[in-house]
Each structure stands twice: as C-alpha cells, then as structure tokens.
Backbone as JSON Lines, residues from 0, in Angstrom:
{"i":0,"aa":"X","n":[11.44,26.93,33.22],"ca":[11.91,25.56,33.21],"c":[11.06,24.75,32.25]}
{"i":1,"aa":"X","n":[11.66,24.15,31.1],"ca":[10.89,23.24,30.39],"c":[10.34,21.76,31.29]}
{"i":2,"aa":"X","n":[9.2,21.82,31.19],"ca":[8.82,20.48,31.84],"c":[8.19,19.04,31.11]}
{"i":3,"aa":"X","n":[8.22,19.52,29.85],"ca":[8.16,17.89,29.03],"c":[8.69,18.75,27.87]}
{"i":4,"aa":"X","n":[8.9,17.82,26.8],"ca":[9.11,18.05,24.85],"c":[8.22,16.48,24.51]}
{"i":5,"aa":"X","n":[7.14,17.06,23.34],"ca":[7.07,16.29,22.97],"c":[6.81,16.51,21.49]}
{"i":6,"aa":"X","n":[7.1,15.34,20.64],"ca":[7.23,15.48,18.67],"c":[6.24,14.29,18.99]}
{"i":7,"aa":"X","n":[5.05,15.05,18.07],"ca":[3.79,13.75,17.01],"c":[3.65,14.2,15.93]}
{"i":8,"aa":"X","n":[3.27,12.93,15.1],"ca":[3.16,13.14,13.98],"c":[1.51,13.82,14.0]}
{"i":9,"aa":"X","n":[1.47,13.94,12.68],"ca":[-0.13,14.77,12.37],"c":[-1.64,14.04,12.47]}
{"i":10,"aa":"X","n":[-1.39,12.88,12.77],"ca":[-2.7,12.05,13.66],"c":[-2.28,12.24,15.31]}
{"i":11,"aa":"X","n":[-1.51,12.87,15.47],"ca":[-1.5,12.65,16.99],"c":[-0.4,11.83,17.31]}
{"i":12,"aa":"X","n":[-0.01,11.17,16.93],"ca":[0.7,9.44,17.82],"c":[2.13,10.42,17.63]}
{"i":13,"aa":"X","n":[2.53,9.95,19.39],"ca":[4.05,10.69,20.06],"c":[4.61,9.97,19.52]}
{"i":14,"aa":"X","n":[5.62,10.64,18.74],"ca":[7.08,9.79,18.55],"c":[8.49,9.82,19.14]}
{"i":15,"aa":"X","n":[8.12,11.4,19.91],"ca":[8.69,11.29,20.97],"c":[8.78,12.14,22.2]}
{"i":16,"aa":"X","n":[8.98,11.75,23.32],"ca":[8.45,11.93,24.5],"c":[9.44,12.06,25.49]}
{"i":17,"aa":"X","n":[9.7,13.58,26.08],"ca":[10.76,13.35,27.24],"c":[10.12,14.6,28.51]}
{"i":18,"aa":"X","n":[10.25,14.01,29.81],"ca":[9.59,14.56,30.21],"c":[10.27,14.64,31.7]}
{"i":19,"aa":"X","n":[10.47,16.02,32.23],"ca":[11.54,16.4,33.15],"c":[10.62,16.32,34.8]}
{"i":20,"aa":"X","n":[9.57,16.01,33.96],"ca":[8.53,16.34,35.73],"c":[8.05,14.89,36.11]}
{"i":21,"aa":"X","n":[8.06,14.03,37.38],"ca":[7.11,12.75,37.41],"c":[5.96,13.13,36.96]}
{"i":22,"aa":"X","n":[5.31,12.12,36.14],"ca":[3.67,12.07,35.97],"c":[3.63,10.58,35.76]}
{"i":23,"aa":"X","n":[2.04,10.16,35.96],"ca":[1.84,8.93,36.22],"c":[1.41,8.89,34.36]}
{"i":24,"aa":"X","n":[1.38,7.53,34.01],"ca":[0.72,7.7,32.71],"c":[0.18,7.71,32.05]}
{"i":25,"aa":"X","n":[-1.3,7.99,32.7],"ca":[-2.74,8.68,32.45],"c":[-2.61,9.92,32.43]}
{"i":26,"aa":"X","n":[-1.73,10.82,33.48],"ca":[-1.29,12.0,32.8],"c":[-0.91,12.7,32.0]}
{"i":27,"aa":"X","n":[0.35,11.29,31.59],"ca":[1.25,11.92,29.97],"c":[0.09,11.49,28.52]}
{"i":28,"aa":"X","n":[-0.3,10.84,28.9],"ca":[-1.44,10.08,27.85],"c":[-2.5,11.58,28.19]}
{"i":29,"aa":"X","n":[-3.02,11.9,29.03],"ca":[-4.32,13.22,28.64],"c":[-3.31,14.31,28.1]}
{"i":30,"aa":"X","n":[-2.04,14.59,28.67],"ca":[-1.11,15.82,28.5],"c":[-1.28,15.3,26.67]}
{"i":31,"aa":"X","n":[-0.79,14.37,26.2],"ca":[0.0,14.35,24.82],"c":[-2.13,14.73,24.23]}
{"i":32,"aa":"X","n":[-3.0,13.85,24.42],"ca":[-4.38,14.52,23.45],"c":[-4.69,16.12,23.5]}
{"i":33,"aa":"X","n":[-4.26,16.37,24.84],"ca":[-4.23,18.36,24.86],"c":[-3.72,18.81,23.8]}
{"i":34,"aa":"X","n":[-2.29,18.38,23.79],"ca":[-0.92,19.28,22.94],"c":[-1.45,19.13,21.68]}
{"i":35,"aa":"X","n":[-1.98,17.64,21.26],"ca":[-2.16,17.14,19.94],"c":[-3.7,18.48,19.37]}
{"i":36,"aa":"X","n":[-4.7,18.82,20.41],"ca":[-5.54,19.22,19.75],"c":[-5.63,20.66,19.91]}
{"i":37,"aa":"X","n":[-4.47,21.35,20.39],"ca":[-4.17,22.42,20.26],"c":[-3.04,22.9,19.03]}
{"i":38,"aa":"X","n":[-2.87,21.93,19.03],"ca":[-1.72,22.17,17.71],"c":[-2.51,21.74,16.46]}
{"i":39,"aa":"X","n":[-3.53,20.78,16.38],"ca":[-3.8,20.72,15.23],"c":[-5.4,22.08,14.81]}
{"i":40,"aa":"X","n":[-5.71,22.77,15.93],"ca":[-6.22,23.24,15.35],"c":[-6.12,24.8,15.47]}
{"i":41,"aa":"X","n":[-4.8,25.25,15.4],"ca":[-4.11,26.39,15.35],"c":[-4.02,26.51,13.63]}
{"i":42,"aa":"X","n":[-3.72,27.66,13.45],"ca":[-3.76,28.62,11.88],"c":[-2.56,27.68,11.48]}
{"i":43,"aa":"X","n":[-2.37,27.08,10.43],"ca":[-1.09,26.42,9.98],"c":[0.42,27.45,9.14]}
{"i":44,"aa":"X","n":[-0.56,28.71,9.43],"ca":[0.65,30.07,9.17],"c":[1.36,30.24,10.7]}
{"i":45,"aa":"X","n":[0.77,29.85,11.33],"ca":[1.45,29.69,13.27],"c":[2.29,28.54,13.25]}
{"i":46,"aa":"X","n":[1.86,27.53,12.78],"ca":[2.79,25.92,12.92],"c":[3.89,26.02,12.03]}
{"i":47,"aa":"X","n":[4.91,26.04,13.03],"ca":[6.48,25.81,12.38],"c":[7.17,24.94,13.0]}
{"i":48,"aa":"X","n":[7.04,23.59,13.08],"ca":[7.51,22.44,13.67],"c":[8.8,22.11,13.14]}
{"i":49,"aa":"X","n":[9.64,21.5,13.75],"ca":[10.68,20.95,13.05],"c":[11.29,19.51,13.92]}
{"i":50,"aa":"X","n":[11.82,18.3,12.96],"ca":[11.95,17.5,13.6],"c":[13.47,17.43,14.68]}
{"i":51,"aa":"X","n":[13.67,17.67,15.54],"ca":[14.68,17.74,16.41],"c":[14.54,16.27,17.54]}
{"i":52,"aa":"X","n":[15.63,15.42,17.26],"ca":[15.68,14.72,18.25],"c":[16.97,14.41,18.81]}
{"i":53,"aa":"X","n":[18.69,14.59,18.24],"ca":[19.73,15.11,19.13],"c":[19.71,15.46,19.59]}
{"i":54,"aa":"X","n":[19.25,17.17,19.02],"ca":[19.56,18.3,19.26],"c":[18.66,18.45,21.11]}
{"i":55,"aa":"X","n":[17.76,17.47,21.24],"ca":[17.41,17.79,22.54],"c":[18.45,17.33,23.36]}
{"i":56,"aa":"X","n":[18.52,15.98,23.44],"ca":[19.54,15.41,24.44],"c":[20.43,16.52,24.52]}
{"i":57,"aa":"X","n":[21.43,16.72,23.44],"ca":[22.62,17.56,23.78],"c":[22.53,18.68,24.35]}
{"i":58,"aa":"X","n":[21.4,19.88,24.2],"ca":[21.15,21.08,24.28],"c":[20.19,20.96,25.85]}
{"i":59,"aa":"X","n":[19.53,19.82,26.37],"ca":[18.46,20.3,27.17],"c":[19.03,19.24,28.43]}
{"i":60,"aa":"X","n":[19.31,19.75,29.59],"ca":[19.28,18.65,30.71],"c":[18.77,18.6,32.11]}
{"i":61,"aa":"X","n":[18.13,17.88,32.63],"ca":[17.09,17.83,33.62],"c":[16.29,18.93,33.42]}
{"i":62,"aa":"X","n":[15.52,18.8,32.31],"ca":[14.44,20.13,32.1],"c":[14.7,21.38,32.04]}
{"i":63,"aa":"X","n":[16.4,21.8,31.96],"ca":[16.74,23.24,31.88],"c":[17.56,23.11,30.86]}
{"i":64,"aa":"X","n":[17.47,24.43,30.12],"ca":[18.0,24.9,28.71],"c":[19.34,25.09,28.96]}
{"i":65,"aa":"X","n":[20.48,24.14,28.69],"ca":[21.79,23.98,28.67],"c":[22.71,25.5,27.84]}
{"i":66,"aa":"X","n":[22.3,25.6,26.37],"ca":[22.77,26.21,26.04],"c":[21.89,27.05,25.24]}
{"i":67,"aa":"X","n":[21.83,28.45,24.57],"ca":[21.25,29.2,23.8],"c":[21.86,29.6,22.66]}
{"i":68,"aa":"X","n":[23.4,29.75,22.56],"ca":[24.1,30.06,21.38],"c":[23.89,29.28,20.26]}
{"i":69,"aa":"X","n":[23.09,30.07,19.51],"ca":[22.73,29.54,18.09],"c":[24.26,28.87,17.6]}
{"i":70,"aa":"X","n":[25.35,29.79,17.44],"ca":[26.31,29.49,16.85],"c":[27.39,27.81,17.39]}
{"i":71,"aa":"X","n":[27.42,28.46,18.78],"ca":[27.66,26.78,19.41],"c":[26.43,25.78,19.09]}
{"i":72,"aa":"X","n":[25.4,25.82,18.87],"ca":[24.93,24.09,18.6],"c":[24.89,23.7,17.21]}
{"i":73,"aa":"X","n":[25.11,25.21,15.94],"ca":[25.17,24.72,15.09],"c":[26.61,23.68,14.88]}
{"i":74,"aa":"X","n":[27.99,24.26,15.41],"ca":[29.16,23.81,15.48],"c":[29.27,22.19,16.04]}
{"i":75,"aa":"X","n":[28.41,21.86,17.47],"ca":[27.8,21.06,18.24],"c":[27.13,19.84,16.91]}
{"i":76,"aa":"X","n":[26.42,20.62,16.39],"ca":[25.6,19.46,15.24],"c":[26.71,18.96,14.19]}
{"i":77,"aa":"X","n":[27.31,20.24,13.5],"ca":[28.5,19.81,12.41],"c":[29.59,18.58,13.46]}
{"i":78,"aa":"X","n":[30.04,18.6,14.34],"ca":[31.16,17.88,15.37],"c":[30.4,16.49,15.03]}
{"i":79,"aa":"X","n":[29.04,16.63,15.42],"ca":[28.45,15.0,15.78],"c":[28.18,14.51,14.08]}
{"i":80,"aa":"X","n":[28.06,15.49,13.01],"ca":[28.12,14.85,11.68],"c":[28.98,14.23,11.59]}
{"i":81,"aa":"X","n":[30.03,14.79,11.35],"ca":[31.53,14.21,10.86],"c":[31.76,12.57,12.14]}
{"i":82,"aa":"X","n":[31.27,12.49,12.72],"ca":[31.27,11.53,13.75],"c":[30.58,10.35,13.65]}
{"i":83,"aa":"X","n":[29.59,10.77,12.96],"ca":[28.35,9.65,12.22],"c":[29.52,9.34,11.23]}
C-alpha cells in the first residue's frame, strides 16, 4: 500500500505532497527532511525522477495503485491531452 508521494525540488522544498495515512504535521515536515536527504545523497546513476502530477490523481486512490497497465494510462494521458 502506498502511504504518501511526495515531488521536491533539489533544495528540498515539497512541491508536492499527498498522503494516504493521518500524520500530524511535524510528522510530514520530519518525513519530507528524511526523503529529501536520502535522495540527495544517493549515486545520481540511481536517481531517475520524473515530474508526475495527473498522472497520480488518476492512477492512485486512497493510497492503492488503481491501475498498472502501462498501455491504459498512456491512452488515459493522450484522452486528457486532447481535452486540455
């Protein structure tokens, strides 16, 4: 079960934050300096980030992985282009 997603930029600062479990927010605030200083000081041949922020809503709900078919969310993403 996924229990948070979170995207920061490369100083650290969340840009964004969704999170399927209660925590108070001294929690999510120590949780996000963990993530931040484990990621920044991993091999940057390991870091393959990418910015996803639809693609969560549509694909992820109440903390469980909705769908896996690569081929449906690419179709899923093209639908919501043409819609923009």
């Amino acid at each position: 079960m996924i229990r948070f997603i979170l995207l920061q930029n490369r100083q650290g600062k969340t840009r964004l934050a969704k999170y399927y479990i209660p925590l108070e927010e001294s929690e999510k605030h120590k949780l996000e300096y963990e993530v931040h200083r484990l990621v920044v000081n991993r091999d940057p041949k390991f870091t393959n980030f990418v910015e996803v922020y639809l693609i969560l809503d549509e694909f992820i709900l109440a903390g469980e992985l909705q769908e896996t078919s690569k081929k449906a969310i690419i179709e899923r993403m093209t639908e919501l282009e043409r819609q923009e």
